[in-house]
BALOBA-1460 file (C-alpha; in Angstrom, 3 decimals):
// residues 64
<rec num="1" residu="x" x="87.880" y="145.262" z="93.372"/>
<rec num="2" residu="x" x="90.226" y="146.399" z="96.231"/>
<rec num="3" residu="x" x="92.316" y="149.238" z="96.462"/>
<rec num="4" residu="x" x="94.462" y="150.510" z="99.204"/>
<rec num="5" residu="x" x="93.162" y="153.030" z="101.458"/>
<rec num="6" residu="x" x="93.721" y="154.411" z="104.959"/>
<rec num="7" residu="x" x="92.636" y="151.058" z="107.136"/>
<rec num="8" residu="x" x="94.848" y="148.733" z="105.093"/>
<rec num="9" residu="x" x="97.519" y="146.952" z="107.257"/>
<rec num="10" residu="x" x="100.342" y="145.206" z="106.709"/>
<rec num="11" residu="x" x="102.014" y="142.431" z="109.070"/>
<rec num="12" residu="x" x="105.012" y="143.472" z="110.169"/>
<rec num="13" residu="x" x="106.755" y="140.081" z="109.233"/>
<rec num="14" residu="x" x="105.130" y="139.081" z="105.799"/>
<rec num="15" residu="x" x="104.236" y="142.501" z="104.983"/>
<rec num="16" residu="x" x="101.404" y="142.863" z="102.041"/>
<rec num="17" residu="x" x="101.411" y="142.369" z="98.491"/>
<rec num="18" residu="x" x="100.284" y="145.489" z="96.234"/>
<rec num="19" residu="x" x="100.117" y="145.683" z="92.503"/>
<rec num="20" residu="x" x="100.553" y="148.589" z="90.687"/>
<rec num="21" residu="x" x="97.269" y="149.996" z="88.043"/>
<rec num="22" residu="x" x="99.315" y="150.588" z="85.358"/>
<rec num="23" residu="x" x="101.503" y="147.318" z="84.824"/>
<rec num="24" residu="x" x="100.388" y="145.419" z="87.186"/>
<rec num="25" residu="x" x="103.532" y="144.286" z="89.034"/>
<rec num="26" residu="x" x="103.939" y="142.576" z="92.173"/>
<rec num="27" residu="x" x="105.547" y="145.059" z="95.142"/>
<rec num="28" residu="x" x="105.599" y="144.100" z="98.728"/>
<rec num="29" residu="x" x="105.586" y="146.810" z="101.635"/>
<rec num="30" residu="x" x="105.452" y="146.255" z="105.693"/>
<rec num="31" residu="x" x="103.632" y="149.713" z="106.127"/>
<rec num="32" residu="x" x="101.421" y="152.388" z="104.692"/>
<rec num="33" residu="x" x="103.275" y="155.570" z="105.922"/>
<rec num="34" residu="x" x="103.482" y="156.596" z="102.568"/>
<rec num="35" residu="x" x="101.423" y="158.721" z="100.187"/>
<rec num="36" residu="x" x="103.122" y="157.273" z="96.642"/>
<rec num="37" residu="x" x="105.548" y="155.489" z="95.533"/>
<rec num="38" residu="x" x="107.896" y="154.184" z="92.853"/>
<rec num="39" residu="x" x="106.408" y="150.784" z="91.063"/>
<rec num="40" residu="x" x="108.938" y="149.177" z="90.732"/>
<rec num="41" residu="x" x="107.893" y="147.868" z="87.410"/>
<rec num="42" residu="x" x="107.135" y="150.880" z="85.089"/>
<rec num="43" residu="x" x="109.086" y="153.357" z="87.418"/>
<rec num="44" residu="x" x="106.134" y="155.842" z="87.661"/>
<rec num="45" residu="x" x="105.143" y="157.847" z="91.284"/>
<rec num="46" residu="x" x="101.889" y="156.387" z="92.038"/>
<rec num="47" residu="x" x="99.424" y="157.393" z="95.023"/>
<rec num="48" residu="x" x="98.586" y="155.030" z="97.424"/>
<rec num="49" residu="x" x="94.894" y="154.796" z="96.896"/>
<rec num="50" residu="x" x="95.315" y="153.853" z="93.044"/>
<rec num="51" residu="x" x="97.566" y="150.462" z="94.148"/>
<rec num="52" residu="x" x="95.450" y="147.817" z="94.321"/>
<rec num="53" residu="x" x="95.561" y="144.247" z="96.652"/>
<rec num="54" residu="x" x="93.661" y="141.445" z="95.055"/>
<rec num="55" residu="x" x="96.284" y="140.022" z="92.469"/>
<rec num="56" residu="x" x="92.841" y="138.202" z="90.690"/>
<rec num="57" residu="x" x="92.126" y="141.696" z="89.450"/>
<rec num="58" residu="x" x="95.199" y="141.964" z="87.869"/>
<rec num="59" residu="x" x="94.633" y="139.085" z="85.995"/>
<rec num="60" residu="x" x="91.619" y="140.497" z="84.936"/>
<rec num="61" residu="x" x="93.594" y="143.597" z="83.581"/>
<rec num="62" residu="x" x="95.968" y="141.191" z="81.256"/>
<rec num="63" residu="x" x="93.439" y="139.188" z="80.126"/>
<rec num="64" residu="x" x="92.161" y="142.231" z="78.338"/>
């Protein structure tokens, strides 16, 4: 399981892929200078330790 925290990186062309706890759905970001933000898919204010990176654990989640 991986989750965002304060040594994640993004590259400043592809930028990274995080997916949201709650609904799991895709959003893409080029930095982390950001404490929460907007999913884009349920529209809630999320912090930026609870997003997570590994789209096989959100797989997990809908399989459930």
């Amino acid at each position: 399981m991986s989750k965002v925290n304060r040594y994640t990186r993004a590259s400043k062309f592809d930028g990274k892929a995080i997916y949201c706890p709650n609904c799991t759905s895709s959003n893409r970001v080029y930095h982390f200078c950001w404490s929460a933000i907007t999913c884009g898919g349920c529209k809630e204010m999320i912090d930026k330790n609870e997003w997570n990176l590994n789209e096989e654990l959100t797989k997990d989640i809908k399989s459930k």
